[in-house]
Backbone atoms as SQL, in Angstrom:
CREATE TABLE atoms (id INTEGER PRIMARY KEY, chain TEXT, resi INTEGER, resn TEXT, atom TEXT, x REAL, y REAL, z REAL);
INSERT INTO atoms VALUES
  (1, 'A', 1, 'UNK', 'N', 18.221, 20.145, -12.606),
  (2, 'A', 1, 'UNK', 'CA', 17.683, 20.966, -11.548),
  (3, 'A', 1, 'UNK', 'C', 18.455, 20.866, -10.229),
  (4, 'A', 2, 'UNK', 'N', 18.873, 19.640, -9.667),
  (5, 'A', 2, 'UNK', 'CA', 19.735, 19.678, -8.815),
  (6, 'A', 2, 'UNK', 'C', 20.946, 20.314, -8.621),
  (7, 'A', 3, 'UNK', 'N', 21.799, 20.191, -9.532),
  (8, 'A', 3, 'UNK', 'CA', 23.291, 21.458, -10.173),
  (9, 'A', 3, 'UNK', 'C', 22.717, 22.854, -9.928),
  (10, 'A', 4, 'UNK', 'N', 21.404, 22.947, -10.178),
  (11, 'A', 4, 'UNK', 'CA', 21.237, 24.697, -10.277),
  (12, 'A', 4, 'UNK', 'C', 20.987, 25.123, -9.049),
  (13, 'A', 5, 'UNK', 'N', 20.749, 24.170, -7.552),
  (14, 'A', 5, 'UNK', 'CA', 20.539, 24.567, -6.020),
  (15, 'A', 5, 'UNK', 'C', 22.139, 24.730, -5.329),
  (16, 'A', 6, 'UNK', 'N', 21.930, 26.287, -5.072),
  (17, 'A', 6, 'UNK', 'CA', 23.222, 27.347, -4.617),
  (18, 'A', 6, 'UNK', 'C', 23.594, 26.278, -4.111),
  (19, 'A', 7, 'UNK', 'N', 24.911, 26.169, -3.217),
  (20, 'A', 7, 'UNK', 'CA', 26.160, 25.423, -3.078),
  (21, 'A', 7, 'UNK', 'C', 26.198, 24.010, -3.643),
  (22, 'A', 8, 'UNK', 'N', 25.608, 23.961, -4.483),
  (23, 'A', 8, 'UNK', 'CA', 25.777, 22.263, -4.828),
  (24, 'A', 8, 'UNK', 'C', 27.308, 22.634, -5.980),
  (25, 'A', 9, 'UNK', 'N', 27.907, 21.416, -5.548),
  (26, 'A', 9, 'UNK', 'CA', 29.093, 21.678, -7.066),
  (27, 'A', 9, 'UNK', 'C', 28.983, 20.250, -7.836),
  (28, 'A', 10, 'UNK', 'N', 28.430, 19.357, -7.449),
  (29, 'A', 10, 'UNK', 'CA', 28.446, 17.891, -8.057),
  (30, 'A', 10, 'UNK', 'C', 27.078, 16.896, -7.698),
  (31, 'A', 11, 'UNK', 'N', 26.941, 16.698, -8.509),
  (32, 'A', 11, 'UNK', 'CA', 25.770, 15.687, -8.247),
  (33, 'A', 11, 'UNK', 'C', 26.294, 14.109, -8.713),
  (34, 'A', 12, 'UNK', 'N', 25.815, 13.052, -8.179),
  (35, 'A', 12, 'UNK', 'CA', 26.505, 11.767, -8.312),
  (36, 'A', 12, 'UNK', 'C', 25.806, 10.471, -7.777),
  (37, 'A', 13, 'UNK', 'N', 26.033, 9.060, -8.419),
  (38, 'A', 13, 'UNK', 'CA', 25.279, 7.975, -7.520),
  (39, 'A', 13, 'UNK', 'C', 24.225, 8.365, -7.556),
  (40, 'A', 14, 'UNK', 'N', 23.014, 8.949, -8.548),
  (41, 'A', 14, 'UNK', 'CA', 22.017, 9.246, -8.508),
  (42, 'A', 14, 'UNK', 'C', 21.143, 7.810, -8.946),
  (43, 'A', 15, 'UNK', 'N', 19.947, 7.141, -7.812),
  (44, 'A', 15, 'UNK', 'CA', 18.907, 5.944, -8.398),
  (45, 'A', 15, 'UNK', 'C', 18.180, 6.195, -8.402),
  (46, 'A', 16, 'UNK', 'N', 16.756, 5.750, -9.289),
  (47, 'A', 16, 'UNK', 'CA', 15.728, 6.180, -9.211),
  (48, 'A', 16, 'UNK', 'C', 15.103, 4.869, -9.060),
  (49, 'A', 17, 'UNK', 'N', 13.997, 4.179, -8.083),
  (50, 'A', 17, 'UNK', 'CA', 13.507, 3.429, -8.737),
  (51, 'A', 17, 'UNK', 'C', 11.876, 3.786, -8.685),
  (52, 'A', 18, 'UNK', 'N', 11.251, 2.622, -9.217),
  (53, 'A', 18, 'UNK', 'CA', 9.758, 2.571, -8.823),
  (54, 'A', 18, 'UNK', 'C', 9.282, 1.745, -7.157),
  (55, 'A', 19, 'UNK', 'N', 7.934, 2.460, -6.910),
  (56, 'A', 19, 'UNK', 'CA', 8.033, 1.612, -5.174),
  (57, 'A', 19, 'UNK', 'C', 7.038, 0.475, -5.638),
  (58, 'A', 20, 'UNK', 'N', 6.504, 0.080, -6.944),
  (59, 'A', 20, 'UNK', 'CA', 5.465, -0.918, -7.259),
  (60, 'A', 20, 'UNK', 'C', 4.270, -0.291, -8.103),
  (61, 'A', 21, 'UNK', 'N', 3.637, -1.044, -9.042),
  (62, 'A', 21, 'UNK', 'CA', 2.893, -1.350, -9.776),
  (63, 'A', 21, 'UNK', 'C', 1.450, -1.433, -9.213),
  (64, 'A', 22, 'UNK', 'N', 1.442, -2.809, -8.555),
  (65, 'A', 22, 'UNK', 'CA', -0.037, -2.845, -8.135),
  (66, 'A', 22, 'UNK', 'C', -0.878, -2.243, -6.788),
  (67, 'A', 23, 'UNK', 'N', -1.835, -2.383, -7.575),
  (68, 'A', 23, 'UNK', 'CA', -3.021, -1.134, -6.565),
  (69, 'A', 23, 'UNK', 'C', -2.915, -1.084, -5.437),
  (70, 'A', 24, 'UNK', 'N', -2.999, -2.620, -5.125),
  (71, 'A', 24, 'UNK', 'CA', -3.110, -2.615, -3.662),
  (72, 'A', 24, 'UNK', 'C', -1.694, -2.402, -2.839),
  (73, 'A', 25, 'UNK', 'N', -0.831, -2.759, -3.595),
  (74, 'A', 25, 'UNK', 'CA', 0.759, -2.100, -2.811),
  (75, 'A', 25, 'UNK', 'C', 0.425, -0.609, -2.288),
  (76, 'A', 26, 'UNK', 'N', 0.568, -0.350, -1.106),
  (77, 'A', 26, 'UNK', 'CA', 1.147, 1.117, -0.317),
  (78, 'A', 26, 'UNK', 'C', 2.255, 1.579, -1.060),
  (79, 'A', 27, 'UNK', 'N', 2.441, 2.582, -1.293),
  (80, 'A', 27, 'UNK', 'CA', 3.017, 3.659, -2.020),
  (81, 'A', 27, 'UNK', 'C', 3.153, 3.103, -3.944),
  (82, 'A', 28, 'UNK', 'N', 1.979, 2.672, -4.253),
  (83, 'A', 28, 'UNK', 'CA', 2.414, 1.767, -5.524),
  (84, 'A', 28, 'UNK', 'C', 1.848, 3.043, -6.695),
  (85, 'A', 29, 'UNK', 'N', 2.989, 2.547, -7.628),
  (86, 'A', 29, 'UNK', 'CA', 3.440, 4.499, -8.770),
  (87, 'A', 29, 'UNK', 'C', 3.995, 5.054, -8.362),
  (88, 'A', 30, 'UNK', 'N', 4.534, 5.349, -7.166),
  (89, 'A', 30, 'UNK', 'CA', 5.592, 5.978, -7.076),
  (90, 'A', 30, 'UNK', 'C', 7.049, 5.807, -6.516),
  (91, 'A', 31, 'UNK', 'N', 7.693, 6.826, -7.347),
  (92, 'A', 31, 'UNK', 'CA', 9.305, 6.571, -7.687),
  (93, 'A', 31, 'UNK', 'C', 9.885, 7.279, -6.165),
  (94, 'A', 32, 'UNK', 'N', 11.446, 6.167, -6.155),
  (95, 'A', 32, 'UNK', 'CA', 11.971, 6.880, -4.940),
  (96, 'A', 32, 'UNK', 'C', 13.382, 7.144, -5.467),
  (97, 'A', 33, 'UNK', 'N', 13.764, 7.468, -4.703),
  (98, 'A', 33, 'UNK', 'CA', 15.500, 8.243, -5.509),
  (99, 'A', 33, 'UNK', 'C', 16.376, 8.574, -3.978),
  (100, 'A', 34, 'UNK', 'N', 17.976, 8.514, -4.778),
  (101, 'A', 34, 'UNK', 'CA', 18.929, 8.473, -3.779),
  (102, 'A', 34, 'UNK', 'C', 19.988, 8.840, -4.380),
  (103, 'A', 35, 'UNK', 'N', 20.721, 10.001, -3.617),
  (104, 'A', 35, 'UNK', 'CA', 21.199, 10.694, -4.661),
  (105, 'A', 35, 'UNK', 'C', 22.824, 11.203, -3.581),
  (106, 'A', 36, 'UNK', 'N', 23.933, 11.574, -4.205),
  (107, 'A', 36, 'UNK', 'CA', 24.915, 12.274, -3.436),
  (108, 'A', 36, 'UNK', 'C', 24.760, 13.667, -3.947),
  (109, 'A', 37, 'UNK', 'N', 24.643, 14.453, -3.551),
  (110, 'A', 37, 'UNK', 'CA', 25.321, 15.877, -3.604),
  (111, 'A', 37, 'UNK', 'C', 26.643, 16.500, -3.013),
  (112, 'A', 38, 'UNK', 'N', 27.443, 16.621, -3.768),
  (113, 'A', 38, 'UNK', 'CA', 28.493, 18.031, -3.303),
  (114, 'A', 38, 'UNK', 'C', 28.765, 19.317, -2.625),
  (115, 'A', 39, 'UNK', 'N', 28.743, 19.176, -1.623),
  (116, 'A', 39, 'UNK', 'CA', 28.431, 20.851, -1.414),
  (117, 'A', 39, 'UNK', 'C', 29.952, 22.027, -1.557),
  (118, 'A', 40, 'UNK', 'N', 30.095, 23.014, -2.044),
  (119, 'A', 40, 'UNK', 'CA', 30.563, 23.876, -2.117),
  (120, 'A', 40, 'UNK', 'C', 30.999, 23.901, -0.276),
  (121, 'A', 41, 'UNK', 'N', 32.151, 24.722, -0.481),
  (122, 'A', 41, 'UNK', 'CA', 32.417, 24.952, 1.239),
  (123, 'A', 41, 'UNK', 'C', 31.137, 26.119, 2.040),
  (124, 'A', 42, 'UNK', 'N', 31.112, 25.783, 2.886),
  (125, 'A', 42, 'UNK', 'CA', 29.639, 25.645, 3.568),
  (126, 'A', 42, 'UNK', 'C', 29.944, 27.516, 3.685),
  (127, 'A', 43, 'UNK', 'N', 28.752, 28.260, 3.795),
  (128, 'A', 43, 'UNK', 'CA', 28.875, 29.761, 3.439),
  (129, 'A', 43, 'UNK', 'C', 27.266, 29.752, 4.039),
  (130, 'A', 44, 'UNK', 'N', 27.436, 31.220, 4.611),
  (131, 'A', 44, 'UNK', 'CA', 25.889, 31.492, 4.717),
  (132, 'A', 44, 'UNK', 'C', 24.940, 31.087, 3.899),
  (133, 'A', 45, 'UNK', 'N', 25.198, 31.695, 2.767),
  (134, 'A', 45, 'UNK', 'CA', 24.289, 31.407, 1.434),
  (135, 'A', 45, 'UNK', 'C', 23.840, 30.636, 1.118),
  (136, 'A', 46, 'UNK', 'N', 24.461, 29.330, 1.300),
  (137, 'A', 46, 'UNK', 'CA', 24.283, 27.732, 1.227),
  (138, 'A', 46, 'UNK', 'C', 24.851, 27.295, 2.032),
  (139, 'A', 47, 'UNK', 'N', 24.130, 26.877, 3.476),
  (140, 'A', 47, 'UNK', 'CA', 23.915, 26.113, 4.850),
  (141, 'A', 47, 'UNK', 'C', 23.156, 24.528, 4.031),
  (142, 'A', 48, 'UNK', 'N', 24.302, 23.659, 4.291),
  (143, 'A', 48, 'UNK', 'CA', 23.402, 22.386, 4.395),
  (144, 'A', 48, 'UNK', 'C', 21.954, 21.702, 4.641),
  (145, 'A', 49, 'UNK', 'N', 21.621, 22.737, 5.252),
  (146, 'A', 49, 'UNK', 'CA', 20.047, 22.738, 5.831),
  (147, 'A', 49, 'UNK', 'C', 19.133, 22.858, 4.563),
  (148, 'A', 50, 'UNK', 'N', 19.434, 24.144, 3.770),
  (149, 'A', 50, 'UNK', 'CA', 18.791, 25.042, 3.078),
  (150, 'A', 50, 'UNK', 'C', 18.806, 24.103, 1.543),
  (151, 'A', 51, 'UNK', 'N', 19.867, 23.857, 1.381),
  (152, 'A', 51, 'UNK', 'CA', 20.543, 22.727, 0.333),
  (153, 'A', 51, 'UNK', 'C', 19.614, 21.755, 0.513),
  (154, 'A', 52, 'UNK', 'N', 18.959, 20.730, 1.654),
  (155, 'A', 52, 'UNK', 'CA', 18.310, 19.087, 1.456),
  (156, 'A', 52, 'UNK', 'C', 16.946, 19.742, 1.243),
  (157, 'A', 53, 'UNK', 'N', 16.551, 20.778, 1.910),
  (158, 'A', 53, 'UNK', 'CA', 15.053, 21.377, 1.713),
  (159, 'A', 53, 'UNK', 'C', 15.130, 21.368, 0.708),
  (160, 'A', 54, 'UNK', 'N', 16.237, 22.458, -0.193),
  (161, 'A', 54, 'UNK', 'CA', 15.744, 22.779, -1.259),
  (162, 'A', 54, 'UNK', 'C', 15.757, 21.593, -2.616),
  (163, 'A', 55, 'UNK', 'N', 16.993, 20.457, -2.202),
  (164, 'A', 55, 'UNK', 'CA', 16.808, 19.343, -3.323),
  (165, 'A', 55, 'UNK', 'C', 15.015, 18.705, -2.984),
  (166, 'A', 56, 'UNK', 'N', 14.511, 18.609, -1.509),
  (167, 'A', 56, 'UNK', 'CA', 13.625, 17.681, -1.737),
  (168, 'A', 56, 'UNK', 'C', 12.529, 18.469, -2.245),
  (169, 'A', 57, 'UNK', 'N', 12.473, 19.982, -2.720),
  (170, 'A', 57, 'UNK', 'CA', 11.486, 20.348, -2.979),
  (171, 'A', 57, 'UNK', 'C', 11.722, 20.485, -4.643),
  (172, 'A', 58, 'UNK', 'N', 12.582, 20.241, -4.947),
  (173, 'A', 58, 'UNK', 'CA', 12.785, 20.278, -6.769),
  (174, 'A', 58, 'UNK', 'C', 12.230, 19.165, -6.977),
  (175, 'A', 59, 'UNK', 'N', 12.964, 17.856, -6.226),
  (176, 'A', 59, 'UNK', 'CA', 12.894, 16.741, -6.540),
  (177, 'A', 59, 'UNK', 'C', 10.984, 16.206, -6.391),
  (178, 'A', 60, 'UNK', 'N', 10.259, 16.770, -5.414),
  (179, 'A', 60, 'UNK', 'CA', 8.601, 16.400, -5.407),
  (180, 'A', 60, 'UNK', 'C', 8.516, 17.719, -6.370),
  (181, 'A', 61, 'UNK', 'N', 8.658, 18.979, -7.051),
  (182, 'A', 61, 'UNK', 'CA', 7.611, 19.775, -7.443),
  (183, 'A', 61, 'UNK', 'C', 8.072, 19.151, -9.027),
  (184, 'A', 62, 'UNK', 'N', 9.712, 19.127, -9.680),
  (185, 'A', 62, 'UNK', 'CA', 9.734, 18.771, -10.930),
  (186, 'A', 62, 'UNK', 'C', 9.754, 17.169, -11.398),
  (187, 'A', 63, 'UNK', 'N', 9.410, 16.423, -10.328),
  (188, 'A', 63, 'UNK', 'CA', 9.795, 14.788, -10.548),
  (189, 'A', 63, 'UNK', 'C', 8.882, 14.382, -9.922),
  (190, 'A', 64, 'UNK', 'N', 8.028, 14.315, -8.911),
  (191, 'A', 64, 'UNK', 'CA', 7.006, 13.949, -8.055),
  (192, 'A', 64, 'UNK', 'C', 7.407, 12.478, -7.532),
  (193, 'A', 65, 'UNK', 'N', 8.783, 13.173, -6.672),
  (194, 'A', 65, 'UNK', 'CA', 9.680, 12.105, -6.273),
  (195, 'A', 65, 'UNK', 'C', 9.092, 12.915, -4.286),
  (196, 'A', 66, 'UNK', 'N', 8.305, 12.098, -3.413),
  (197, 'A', 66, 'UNK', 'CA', 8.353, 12.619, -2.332),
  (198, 'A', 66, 'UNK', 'C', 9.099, 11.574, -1.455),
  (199, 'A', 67, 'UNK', 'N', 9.723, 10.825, -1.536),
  (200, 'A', 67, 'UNK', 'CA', 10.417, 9.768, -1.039),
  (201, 'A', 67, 'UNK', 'C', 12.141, 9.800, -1.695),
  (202, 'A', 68, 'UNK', 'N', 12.945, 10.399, -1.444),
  (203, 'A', 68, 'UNK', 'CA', 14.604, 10.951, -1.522),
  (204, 'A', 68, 'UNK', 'C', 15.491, 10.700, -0.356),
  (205, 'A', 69, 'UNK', 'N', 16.240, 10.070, -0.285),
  (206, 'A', 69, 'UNK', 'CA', 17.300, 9.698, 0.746),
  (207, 'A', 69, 'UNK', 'C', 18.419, 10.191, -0.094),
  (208, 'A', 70, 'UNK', 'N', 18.738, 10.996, 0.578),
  (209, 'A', 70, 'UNK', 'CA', 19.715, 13.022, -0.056),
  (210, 'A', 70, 'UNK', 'C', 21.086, 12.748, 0.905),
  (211, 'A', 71, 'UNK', 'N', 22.246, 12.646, 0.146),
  (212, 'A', 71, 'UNK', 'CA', 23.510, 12.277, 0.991),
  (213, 'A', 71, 'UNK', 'C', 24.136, 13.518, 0.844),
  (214, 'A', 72, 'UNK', 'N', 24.263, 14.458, 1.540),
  (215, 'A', 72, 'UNK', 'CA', 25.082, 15.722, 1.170),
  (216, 'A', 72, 'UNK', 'C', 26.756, 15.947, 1.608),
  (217, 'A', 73, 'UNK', 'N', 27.512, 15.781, 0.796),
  (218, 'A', 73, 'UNK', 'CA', 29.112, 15.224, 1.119),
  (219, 'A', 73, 'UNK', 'C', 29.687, 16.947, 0.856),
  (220, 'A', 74, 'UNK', 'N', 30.710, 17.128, 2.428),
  (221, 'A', 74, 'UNK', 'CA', 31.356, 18.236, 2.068),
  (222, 'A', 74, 'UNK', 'C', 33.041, 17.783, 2.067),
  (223, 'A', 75, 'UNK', 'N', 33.247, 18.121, 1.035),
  (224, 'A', 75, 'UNK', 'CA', 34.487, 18.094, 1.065),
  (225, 'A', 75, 'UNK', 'C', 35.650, 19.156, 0.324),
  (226, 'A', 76, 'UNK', 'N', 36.754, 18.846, 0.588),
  (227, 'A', 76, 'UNK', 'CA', 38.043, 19.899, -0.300),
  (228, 'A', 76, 'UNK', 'C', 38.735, 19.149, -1.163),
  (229, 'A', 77, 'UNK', 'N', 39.556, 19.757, -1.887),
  (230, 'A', 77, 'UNK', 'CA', 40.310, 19.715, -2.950),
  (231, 'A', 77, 'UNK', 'C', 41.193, 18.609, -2.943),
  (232, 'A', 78, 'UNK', 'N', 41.512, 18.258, -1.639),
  (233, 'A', 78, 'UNK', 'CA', 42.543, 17.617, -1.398),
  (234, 'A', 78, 'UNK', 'C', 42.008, 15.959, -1.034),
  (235, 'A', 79, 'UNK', 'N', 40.366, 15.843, -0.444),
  (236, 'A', 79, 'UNK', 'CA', 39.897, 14.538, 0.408),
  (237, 'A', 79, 'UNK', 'C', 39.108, 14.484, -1.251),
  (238, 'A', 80, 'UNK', 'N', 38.636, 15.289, -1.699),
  (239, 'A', 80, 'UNK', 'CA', 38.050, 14.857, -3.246),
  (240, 'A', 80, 'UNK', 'C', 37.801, 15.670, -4.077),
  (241, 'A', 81, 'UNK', 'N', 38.550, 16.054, -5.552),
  (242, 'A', 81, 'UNK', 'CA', 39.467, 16.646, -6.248),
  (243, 'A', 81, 'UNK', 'C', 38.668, 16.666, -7.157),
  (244, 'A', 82, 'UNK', 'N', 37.791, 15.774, -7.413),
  (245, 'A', 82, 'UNK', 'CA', 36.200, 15.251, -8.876),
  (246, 'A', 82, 'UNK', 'C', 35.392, 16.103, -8.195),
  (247, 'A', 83, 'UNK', 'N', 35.208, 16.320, -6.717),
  (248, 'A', 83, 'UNK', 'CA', 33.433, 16.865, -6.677),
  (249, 'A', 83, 'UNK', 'C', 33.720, 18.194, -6.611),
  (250, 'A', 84, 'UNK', 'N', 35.545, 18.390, -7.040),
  (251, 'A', 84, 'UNK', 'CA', 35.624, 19.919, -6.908),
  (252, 'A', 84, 'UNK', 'C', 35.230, 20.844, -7.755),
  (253, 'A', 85, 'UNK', 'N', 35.218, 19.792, -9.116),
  (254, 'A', 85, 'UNK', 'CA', 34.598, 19.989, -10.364),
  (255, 'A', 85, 'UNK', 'C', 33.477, 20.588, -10.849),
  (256, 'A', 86, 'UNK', 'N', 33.413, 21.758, -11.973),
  (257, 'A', 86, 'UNK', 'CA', 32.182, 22.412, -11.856),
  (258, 'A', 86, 'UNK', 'C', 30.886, 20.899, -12.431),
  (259, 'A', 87, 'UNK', 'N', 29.941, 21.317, -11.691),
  (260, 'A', 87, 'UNK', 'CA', 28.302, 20.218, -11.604),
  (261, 'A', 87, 'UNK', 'C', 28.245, 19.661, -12.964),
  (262, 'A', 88, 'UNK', 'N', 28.368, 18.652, -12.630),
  (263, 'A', 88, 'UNK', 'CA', 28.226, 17.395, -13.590),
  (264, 'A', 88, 'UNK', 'C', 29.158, 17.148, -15.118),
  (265, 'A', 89, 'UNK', 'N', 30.374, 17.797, -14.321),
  (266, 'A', 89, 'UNK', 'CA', 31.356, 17.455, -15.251),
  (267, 'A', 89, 'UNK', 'C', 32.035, 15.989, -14.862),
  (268, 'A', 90, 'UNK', 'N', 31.748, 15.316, -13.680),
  (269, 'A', 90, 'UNK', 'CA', 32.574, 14.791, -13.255),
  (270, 'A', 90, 'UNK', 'C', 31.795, 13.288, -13.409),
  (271, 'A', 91, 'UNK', 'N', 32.391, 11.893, -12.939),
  (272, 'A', 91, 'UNK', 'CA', 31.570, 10.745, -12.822),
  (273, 'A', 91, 'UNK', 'C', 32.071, 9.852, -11.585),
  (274, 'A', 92, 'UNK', 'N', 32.607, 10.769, -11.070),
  (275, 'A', 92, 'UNK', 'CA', 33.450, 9.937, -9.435),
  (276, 'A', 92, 'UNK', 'C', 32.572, 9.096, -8.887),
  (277, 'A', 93, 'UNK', 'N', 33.273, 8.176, -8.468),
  (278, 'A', 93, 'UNK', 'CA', 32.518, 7.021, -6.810),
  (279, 'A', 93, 'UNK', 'C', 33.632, 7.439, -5.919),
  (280, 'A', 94, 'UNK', 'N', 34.410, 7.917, -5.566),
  (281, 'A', 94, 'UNK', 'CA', 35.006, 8.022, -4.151),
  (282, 'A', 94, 'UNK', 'C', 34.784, 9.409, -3.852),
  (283, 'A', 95, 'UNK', 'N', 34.794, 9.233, -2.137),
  (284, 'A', 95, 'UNK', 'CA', 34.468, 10.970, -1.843),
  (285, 'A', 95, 'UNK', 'C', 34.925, 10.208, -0.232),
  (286, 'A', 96, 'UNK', 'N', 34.751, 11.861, 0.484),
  (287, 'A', 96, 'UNK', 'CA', 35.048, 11.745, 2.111),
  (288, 'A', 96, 'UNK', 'C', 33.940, 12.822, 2.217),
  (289, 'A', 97, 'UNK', 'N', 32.963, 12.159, 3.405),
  (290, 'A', 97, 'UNK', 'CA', 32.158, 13.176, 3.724),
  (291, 'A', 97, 'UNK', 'C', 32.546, 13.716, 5.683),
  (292, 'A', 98, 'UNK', 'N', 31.610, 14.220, 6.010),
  (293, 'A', 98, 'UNK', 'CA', 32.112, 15.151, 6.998),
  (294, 'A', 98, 'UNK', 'C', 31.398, 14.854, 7.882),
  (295, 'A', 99, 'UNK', 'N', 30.222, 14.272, 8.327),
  (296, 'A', 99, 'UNK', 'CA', 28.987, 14.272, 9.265),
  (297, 'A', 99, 'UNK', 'C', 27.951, 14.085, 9.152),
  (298, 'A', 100, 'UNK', 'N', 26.875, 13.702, 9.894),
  (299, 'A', 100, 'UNK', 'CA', 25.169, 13.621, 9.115),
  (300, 'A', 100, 'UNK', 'C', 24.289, 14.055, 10.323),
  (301, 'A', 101, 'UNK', 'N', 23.188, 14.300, 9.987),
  (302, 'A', 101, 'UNK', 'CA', 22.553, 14.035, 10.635),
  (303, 'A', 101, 'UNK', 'C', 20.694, 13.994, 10.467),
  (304, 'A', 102, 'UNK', 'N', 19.919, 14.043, 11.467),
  (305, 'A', 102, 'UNK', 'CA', 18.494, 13.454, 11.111),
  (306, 'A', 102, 'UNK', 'C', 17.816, 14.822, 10.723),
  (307, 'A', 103, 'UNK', 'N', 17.046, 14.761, 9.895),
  (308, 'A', 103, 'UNK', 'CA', 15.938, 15.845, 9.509),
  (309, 'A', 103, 'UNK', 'C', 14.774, 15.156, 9.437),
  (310, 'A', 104, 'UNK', 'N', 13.605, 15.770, 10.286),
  (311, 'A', 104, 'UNK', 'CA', 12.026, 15.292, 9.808),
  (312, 'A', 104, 'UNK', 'C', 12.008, 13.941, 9.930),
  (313, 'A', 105, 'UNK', 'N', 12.685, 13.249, 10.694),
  (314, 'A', 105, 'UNK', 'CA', 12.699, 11.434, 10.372),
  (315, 'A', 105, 'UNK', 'C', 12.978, 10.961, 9.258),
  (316, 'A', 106, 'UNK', 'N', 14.580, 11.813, 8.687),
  (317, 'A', 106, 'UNK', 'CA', 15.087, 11.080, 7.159),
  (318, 'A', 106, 'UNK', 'C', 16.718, 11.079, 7.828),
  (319, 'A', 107, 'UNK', 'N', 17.207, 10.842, 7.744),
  (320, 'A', 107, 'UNK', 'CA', 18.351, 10.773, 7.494),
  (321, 'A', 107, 'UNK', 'C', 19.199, 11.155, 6.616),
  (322, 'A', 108, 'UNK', 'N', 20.007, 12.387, 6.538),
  (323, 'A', 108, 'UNK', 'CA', 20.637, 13.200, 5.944),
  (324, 'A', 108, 'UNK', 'C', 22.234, 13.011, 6.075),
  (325, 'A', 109, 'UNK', 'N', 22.827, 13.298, 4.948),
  (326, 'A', 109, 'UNK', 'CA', 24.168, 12.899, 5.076),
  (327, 'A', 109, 'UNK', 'C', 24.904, 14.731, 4.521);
């Protein structure tokens, strides 16, 4: 589901874990996740903005993941050559990203 949100070209470094078991733990059953995305070169169509909304809303409606720390890396051909790769052909750890910044009190990359 992530590959199929317009400008994404790579997904990568994806964790999932659990936040705890027992009852009395705060947020306990549910899973948190952390993930890189690729973005395609940035185009109306797919604005970075539109891209973290739209992963965190796949990620709570098909995973009932509401806790995602979403790294969105833009890069070219030349700074990283794997995420140029069509979505999830690839298995890279190196990349160059471009900037970040805060959304809603998360931190966005």
């Amino acid at each position: 589901p992530l590959c199929a949100i317009p400008g994404v070209s790579n997904v990568h470094d994806l964790h999932i874990w659990s936040l705890g078991s027992g009852k009395t733990l705060a947020g306990a059953g549910k899973n948190a996740l952390s993930v890189h995305l690729s973005q395609e070169p940035e185009s109306p169509q797919s604005p970075t903005c539109a891209i973290l909304h739209r992963a965190q809303e796949v990620l709570r409606t098909n995973f009932g993941i509401d806790h995602a720390t979403i790294q969105i890396e833009q890069c070219s051909g030349v700074d990283c050559p794997e995420a140029e790769k069509d979505c999830g052909s690839s298995l890279h750890t190196s990349h160059s990203f471009t900037r970040s910044r805060k959304t809603e009190g998360k931190t966005s990359v």
